[in-house]
NUNU-126862 format. One record per atom (N, C-alpha, C): z, x, y. Coordinates in steps of 0.1 Angstrom, whole numbers, plus 5000, padded with zeros to 4 digits. Last residue first. Example, Ala and Ser with C-alpha at 12.3 -4.5 7.8 and 13.67 -1.06 7.14 Angstrom:
507151284978;507151374989;507951295000;507851324943;507851234955;507851324967;
! end
This chain:
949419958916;948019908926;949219758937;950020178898;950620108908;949620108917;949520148862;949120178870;949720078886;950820358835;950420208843;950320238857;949020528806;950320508820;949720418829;946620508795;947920478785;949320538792;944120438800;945020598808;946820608800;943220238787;942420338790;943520488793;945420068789;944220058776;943820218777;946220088815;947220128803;946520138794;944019998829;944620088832;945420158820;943719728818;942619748813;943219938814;946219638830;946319598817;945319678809;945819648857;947119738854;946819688837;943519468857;943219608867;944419668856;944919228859;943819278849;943719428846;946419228881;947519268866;945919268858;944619198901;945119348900;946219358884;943418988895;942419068890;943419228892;945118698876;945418788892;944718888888;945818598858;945118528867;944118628878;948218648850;947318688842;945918678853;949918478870;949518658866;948418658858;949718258857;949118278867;949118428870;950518288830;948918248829;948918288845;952918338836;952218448829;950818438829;953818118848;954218228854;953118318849;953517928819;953017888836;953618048845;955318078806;953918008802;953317998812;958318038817;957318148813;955818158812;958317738819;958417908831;957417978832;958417718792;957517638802;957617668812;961017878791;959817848778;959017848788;962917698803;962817828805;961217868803;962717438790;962317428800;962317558804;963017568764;962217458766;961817468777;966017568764;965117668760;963617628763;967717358784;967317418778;966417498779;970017358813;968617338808;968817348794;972817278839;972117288827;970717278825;973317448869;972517328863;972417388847;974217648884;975417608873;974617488869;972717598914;973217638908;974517628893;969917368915;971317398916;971817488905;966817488910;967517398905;968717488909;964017588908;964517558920;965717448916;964317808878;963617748888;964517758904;965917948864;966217848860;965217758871;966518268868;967018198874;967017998872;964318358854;965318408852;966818298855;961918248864;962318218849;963718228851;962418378891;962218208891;962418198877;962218658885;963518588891;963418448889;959318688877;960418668866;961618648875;958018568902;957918498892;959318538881;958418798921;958918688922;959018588909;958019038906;959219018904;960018888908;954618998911;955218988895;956918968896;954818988940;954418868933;954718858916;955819268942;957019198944;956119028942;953619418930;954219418921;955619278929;951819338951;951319278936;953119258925;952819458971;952319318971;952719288957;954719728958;953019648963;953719498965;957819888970;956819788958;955719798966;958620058991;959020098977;958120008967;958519939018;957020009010;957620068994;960019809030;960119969030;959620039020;959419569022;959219619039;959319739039;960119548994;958819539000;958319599012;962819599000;962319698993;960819708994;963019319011;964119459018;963019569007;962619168993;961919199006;962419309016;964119198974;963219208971;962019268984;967019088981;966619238977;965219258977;965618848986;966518858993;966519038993;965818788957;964118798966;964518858982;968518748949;967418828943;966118878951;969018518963;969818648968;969018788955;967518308956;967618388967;967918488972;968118288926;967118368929;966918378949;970718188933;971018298925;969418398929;969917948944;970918018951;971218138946;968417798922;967817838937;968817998942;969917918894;969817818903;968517908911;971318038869;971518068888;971117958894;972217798844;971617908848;971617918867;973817718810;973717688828;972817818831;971817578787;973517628792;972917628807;972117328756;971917368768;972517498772;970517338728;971917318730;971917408744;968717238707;968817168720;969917198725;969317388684;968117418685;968417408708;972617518674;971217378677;970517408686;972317788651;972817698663;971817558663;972217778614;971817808628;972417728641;974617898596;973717798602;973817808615;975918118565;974918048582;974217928579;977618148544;977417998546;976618008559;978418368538;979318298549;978818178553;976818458521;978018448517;978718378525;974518508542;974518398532;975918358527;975918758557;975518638564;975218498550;975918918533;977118888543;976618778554;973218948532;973918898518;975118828525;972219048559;971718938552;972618868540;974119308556;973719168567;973319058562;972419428533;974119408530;974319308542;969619388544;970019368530;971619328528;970419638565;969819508570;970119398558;970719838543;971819808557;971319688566;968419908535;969719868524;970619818536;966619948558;966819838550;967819788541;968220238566;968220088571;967619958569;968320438554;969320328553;968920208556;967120658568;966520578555;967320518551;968520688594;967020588596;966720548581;971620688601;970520708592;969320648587;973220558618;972420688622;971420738610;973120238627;973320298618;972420458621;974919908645;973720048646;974620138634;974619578641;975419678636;974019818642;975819308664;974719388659;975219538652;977919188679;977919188660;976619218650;977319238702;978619318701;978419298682;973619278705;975119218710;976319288702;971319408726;971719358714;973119308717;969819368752;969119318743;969119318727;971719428768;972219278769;971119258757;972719658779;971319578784;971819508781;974619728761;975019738777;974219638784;973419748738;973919648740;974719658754;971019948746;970719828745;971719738743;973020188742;972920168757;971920018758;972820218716;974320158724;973820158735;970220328710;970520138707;972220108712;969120488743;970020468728;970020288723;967820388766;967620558759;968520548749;966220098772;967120198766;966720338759;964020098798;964220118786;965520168785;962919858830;963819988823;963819938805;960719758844;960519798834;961019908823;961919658866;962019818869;961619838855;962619398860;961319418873;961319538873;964619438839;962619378837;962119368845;966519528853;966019578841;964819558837;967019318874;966619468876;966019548865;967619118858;966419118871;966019248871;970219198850;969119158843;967819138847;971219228874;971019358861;970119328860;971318928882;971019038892;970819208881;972718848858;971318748866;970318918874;975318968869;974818968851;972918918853;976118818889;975718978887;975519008875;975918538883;975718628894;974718728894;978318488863;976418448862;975618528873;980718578854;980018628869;978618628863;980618568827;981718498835;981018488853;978218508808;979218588813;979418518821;976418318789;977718398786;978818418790;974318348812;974918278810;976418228807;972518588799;973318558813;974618468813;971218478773;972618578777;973218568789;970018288793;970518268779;972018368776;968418478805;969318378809;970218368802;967118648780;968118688789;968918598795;965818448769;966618498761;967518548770;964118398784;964418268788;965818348779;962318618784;963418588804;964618508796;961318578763;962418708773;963018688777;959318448751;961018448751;962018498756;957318558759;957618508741;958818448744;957118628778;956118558782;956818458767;957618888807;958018848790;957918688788;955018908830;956218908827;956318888815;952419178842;952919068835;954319018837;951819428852;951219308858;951819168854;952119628833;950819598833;950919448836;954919668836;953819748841;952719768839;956319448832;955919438844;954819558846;956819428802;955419368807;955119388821;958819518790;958219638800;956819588802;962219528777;961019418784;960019508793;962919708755;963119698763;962019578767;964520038734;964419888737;964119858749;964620258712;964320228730;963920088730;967020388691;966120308692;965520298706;968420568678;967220648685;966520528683;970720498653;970820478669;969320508682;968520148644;969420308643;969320378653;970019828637;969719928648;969820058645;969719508628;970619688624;969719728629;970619188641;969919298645;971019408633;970518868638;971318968639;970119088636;968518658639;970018628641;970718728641;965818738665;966418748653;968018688650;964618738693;965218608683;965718618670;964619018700;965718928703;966318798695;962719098682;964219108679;965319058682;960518988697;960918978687;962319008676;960819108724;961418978723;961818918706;960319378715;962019348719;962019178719;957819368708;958819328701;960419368707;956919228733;957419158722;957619218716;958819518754;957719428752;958219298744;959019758728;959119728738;958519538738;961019948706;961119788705;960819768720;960420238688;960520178702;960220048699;962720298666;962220378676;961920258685;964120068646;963920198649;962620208658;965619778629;964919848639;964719998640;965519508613;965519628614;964819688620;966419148619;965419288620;966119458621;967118858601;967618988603;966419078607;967818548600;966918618602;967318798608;968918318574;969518418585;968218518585;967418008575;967918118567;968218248576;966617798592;967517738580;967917868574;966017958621;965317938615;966417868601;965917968650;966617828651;966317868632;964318198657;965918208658;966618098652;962118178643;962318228635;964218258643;961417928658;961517908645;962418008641;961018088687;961917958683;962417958667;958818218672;959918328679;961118198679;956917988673;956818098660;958418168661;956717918701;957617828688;957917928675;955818148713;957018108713;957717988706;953318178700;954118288702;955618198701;951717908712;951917968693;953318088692;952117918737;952317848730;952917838714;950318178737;951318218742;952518108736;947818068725;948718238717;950018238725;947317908745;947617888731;948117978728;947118088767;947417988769;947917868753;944318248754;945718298756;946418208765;942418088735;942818108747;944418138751;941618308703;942218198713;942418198728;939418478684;940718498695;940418368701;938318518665;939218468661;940118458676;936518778669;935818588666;936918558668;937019008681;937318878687;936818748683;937019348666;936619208663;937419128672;937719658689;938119518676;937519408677;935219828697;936219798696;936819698689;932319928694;933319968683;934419958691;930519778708;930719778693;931819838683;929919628734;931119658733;931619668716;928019488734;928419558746;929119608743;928419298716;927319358717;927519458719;930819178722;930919278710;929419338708;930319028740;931319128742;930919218737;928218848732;927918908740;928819028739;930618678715;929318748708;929018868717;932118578731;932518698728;931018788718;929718418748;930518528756;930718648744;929618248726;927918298733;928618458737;932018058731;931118148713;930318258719;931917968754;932918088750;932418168737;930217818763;929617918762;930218038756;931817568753;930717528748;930117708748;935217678766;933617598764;933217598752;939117718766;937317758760;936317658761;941317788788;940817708783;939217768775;943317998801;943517838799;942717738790;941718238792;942918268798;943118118795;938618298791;939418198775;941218218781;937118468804;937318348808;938318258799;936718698795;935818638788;936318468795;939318838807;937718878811;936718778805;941518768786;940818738804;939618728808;940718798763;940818708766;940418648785;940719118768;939319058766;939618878770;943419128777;942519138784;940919078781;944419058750;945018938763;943819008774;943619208733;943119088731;943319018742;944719458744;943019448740;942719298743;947619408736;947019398751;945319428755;949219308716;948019358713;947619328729;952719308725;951619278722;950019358727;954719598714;954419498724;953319408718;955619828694;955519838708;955019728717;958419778671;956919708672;956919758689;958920008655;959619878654;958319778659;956520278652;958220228658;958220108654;958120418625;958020378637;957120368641;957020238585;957520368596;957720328614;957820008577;958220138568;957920238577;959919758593;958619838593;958819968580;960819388591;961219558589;959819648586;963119108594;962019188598;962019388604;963818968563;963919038570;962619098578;965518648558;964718758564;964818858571;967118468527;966818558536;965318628542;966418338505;967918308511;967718368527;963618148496;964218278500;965318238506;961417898499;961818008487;963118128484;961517828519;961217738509;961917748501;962217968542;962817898544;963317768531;959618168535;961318228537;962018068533;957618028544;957618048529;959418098529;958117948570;958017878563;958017908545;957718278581;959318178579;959118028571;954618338571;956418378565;957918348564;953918188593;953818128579;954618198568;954518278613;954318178611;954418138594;953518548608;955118548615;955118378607;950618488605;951118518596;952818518598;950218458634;950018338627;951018398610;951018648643;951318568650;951818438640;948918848631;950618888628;951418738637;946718778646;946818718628;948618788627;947018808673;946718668671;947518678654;949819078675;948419028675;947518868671;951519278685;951619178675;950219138684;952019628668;952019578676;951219388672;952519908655;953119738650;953119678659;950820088661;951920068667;952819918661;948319868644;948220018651;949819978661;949419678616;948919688633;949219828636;951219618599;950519738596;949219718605;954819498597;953619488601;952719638602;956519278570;956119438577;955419408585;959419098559;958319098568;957619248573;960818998531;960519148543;959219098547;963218808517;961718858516;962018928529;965618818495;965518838505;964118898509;966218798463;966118658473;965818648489;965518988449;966918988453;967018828465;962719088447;963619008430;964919008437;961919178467;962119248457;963519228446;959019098484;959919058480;960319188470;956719078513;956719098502;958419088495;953919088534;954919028531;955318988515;952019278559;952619308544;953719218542;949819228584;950819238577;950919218566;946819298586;947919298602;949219278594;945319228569;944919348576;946019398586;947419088547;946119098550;945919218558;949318948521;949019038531;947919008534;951818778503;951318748510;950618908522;953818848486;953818718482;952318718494;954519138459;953519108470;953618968474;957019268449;956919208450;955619158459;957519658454;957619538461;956919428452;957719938458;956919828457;956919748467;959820218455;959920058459;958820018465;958220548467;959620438460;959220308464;955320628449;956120568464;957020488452;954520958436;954620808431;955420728444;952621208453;954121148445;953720998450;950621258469;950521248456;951721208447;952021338493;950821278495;950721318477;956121228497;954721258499;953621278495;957220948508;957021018496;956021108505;960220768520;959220808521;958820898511;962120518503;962220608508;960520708508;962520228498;961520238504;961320418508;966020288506;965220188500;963320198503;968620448503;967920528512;966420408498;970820418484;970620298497;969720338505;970620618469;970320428462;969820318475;971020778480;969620758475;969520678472;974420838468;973520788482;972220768484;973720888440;974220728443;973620708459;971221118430;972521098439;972420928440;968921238421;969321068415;970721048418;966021328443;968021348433;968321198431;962921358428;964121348438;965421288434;961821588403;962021488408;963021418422;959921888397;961121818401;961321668407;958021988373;957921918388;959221858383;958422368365;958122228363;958022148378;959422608369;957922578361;957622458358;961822678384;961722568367;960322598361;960722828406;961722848393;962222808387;958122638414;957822758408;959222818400;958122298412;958822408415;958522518411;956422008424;956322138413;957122218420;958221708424;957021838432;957221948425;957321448405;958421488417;956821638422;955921258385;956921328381;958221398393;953521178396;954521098394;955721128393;953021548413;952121418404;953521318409;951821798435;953021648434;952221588422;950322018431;952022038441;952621898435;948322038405;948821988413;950421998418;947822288389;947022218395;946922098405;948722648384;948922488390;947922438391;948122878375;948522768361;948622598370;948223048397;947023028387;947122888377;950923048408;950022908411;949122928404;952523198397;953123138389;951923008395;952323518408;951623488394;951623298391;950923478445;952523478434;951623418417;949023688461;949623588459;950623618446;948323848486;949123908471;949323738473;944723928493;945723908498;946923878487;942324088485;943124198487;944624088492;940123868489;940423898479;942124028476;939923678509;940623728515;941323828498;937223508498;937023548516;938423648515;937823438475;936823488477;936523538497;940523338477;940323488473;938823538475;939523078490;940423168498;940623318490;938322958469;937723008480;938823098486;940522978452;939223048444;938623088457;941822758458;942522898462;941322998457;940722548463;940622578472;941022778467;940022458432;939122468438;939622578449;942822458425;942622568423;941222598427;943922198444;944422348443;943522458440;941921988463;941622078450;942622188451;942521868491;941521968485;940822018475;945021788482;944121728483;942921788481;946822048478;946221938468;944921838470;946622128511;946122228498;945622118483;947721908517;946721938524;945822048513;950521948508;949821838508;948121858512;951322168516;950522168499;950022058497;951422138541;950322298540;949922238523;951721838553;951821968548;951122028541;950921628577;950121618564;950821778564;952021568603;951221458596;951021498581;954821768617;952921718611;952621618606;956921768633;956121718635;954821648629;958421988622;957321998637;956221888641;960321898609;960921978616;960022018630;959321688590;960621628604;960721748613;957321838583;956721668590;958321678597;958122078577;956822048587;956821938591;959721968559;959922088568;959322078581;958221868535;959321768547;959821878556;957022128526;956121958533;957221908544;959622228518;958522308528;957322178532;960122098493;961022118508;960322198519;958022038480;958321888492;959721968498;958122278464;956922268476;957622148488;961422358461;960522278455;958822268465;963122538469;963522478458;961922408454;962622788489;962822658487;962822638473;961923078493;962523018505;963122878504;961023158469;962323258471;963023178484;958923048462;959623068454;961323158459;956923038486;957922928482;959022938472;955823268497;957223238498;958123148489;953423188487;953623348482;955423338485;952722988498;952922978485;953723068480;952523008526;953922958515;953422968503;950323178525;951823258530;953023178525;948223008517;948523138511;950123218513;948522808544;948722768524;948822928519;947722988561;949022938561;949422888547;945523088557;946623158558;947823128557;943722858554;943622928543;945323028544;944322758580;944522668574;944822798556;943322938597;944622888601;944722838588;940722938586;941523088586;943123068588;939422718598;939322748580;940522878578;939522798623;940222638616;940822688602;937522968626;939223018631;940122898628;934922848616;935722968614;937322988614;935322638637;935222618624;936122688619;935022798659;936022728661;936022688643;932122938655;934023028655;934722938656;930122788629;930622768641;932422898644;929722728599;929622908608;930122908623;930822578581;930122538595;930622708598;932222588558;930622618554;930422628566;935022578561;934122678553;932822698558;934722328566;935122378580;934822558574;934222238544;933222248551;933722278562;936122308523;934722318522;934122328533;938822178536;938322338538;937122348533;938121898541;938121968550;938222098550;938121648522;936621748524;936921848539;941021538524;940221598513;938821728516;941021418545;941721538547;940921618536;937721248558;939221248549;939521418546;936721368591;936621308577;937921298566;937321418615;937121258614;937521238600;936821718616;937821648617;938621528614;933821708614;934521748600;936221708605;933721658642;933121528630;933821608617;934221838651;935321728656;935121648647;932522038644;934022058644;935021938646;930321948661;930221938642;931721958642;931021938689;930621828679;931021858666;934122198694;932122168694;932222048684;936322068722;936022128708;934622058704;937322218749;936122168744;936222158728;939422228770;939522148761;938522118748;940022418798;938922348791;939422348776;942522458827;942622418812;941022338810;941422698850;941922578849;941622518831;943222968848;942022938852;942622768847;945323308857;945423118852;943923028854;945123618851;945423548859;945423418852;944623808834;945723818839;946323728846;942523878825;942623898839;943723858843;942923828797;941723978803;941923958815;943823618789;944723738788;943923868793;944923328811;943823418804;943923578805;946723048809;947023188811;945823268805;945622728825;945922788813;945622978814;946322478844;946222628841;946322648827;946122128851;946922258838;945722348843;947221928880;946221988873;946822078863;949221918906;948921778894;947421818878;949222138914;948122008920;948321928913;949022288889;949422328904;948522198907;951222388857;950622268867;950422348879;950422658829;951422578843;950622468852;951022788802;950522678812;951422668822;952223038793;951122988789;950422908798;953822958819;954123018807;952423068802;956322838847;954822878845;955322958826;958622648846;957622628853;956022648854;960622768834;960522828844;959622788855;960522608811;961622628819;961622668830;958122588799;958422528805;959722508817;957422958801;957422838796;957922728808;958223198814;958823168801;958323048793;957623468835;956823268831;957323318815;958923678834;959723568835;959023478835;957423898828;956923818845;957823718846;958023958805;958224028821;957823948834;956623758795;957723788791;958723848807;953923858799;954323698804;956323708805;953824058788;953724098797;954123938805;954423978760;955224078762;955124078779;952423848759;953423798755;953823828761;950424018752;949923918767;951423828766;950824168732;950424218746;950924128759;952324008704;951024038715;951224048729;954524138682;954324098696;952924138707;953924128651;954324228662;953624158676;953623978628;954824028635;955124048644;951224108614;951023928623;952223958632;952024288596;951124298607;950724218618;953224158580;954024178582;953424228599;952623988552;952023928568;952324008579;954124068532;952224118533;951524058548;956724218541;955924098538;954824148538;958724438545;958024388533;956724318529;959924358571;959224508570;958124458557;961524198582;960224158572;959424228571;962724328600;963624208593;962424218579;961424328625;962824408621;963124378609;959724118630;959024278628;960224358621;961423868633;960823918620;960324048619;962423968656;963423978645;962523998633;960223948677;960824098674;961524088662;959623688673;958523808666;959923928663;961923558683;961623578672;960923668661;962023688711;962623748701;962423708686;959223508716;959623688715;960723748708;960423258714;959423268707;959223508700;962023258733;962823268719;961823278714;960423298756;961623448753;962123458740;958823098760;958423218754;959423328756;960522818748;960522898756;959423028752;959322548740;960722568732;961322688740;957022468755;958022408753;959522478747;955622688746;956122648763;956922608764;954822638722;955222788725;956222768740;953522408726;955222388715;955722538718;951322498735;952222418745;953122368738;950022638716;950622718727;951422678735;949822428696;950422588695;951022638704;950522098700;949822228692;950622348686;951221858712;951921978718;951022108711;950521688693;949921698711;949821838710;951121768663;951421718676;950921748688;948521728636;949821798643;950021728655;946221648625;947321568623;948621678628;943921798641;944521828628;945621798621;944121688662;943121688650;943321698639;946221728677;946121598670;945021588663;946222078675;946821938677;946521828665;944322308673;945722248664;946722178668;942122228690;941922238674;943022248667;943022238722;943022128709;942622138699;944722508712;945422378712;945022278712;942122648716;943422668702;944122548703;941522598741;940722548729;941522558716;
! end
């Protein structure tokens, strides 16, 4: 129960308390206690220090955590234990947190010690006590452990994770509202003379420092110049604006007086969706009018995890896969009856057009009159890997995961993938075995574990630049862009053929295929999804070393993906991932 009340509720990590305890080991967690009991004789916490019982005896038992297999938790059956400290033994993990406790959860961060205060409930209670202790114990430190409150905020968010720091969370609140309650419940606790006088951790100005007596601002170091957009936290002034030329609910498109507009997306996961489709659309056209340059770039991770797969299912299910009636109005109405609090569908198309729309949009923005640049970080699955593929150049920082990963919900890459990959294929010298990777990579829905291990993949290239500093990387997308204008780009031609495997390339593909089918390593289902992307991949039933175009790849894809889509078991693996958010082998 501790772990889910200081998880994800509380804007922390899955992992919580006990299972970040597992994770990291329970021996370093023990000697930690033991150091501070040694060490921090002084503190007024100093009683928290000392190693509980049930530690000490897990300790001995060598369940260390994760390492060992058993800790606090352990699996048996595919099932979590959880360690109970009056018998010693492991009972099976309950999760319960009470209604009113989950509804004061819901609410803005603001109204949450009042009334996790007021609800008498013990989980309440033991919320309000985590929360009061912890704001009281940095404050009483901050003066001797950090320079400024935002070094103890940014501590928590890169170092564990959180969502929201102890003074971030304390401001919101009310400082001196909150700290009034917290003496009134823990009057005997020592705080530091210098927060009576505070009233806010952050204004415009930077973060209050208790040894200036003032708010500090962030360093006006030259490196910071190129750290663009740099994150703030929760009452400090945000760097860099922007220019607004165009937003709505799904994207931010904006400028900053340098001739290079930015494309954002503010989709759950940045993931792409009918209005980020349309809006893509209508950004390169404004780019193209107005602007030397694009850029496509998020303010936080990841990059983009794929398409909105809500909409391509509802699309299914409601029949609108190839085509809409006369009853299609009646249907989604009906949906959203049945179905109230998930996303609005007036606006949804037959995914047979969105797919249409997709890949001229992804055409345009490779074929586009101005150099198209994306900036990346964390995960680029799906579209948006295809999305980056069409870019004219890519900056990459290195902790990117890249990849085509429609096969595990039944699909293939539908924007541009396959036809992108050929494409690369092609390139190489041995079309072959470059054909045959690249098969493997998108029928085994493999990810890069680094953005150097994506240009091995093939889904960046040798004049893609990667950069290790994630707040660089718009100024470093920006210097690409200028250096591409300066050099005069232009785009390739649009119609400019290449060769591809053939028949004779996807034989010896299907050829593996059935060899792995017979020996039960695939389904059915899944060697009907790996037949289709070999036949993109490969260029059809056409002689080997035949030229095409993009076009005719394109029109593969399109026809491949509607007939999958088709199929009630890729429904099944699509509604599977919605719901169990792991894919499912049917």
């Amino acid at each position: 129960t501790v772990d889910a009340l200081t998880g994800t509720k509380l804007k922390r990590p899955k992992s919580a308390t006990f299972r970040t305890a597992d994770l990291v080991g329970l021996d370093i967690l023990k000697h930690v206690f033991d150091q501070f009991d040694q060490v921090l004789s002084d503190d007024p916490w100093h009683a928290y220090f000392k190693t509980p019982q049930w530690l000490g005896y897990l300790f001995k038992q060598h369940a260390l955590g994760e390492k060992t297999k058993a800790g606090i938790y352990k699996k048996e059956d595919g099932e979590i234990w959880v360690y109970q400290t009056e018998s010693q033994n492991y009972n099976k993990a309950n999760y319960e947190v009470e209604a009113s406790v989950k509804s004061i959860l819901k609410t803005d961060i603001s109204c949450w010690i009042t009334a996790l205060r007021s609800n008498q409930h013990p989980q309440s209670q033991f919320l309000y006590s985590v929360i009061k202790d912890t704001c009281l114990y940095g404050a009483y430190h901050l003066q001797t452990i950090a320079h400024s409150a935002r070094d103890i905020d940014w501590a928590l968010h890169w170092g564990f994770g959180w969502e929201v720091g102890i003074f971030e969370l304390w401001q919101a609140n009310g400082v001196q509202a909150s700290l009034a309650l917290f003496l009134q419940d823990d009057a005997d606790v020592s705080i530091p003379n210098w927060i009576n006088g505070v009233t806010d951790f952050y204004t415009d100005k930077g973060a209050y420092s208790p040894s200036e007596d003032d708010y500090t601002p962030y360093s006006k170091h030259v490196v910071y110049d190129r750290q663009l957009h740099r994150p703030t936290l929760m009452g400090e002034s945000k760097h860099g604006q922007g220019v607004i030329i165009f937003e709505n609910d799904s994207v931010k498109f904006f400028h900053e007086n340098d001739g290079i507009a930015i494309f954002s997306l503010k989709t759950k996961l940045h993931t792409l969706n009918l209005e980020v489709i349309d809006s893509l659309k209508q950004a390169i056209e404004i780019s193209e009018q107005d602007f030397r340059a694009m850029i496509l770039w998020q303010d936080s991770t990841p990059f983009c995890a794929g398409a909105n797969l809500y909409e391509i299912v509802a699309g299914a299910k409601l029949g609108m896969i190839d085509h809409q009636n006369l009853f299609t109005s009646f249907k989604k109405k009906a949906w959203q009856l049945l179905k109230p609090n998930l996303p609005n569908i007036d606006n949804l198309k037959p995914i047979n057009e969105v797919i249409e729309l997709l890949q001229r949009v992804l055409m345009s923005l490779k074929y586009s009159k101005i150099p198209t640049i994306a900036a990346v970080e964390g995960l680029a699955l799906g579209g948006g890997c295809e999305l980056l593929m069409h870019c004219n150049r890519r900056v990459t920082h290195t902790e990117s995961y890249i990849g085509l990963v429609e096969m595990g919900v039944g699909l293939l890459p539908a924007g541009g993938g396959c036809k992108e990959m050929a494409r690369r294929a092609a390139k190489h010298k041995d079309l072959f075995t470059t054909l045959a990777q690249y098969f493997e990579q998108i029928g085994l829905a493999k990810v890069s574990e680094s953005a150097k291990l994506a240009i091995e993949m093939g889904y960046l290239d040798d004049n893609d630049v990667i950069i290790s500093q994630r707040l660089e990387l718009l100024h470093v997308a920006k210097q690409q862009a200028k250096l591409m204008i300066n050099e005069h780009y232009r785009p390739e031609d649009v119609d400019q053929a290449f060769r591809v495997g053939g028949a004779s390339a996807k034989a010896n593909i299907l050829a593996q295929l059935t060899n792995m089918r017979i020996g039960e390593f695939i389904s059915q289902h899944d060697e009907l999804i790996a037949q289709k992307i070999a036949d993109v991949l490969c260029g059809g039933e056409v002689d080997a070393n035949t030229e095409v175009n993009s076009q005719y790849l394109l029109d593969l894809e399109k026809t491949h993906f509607i007939e999958l889509l088709k199929q009630d078991k890729t429904q099944e693996r699509i509604e599977h991932m919605l719901i169990k958010h792991k894919p499912l082998r049917n």
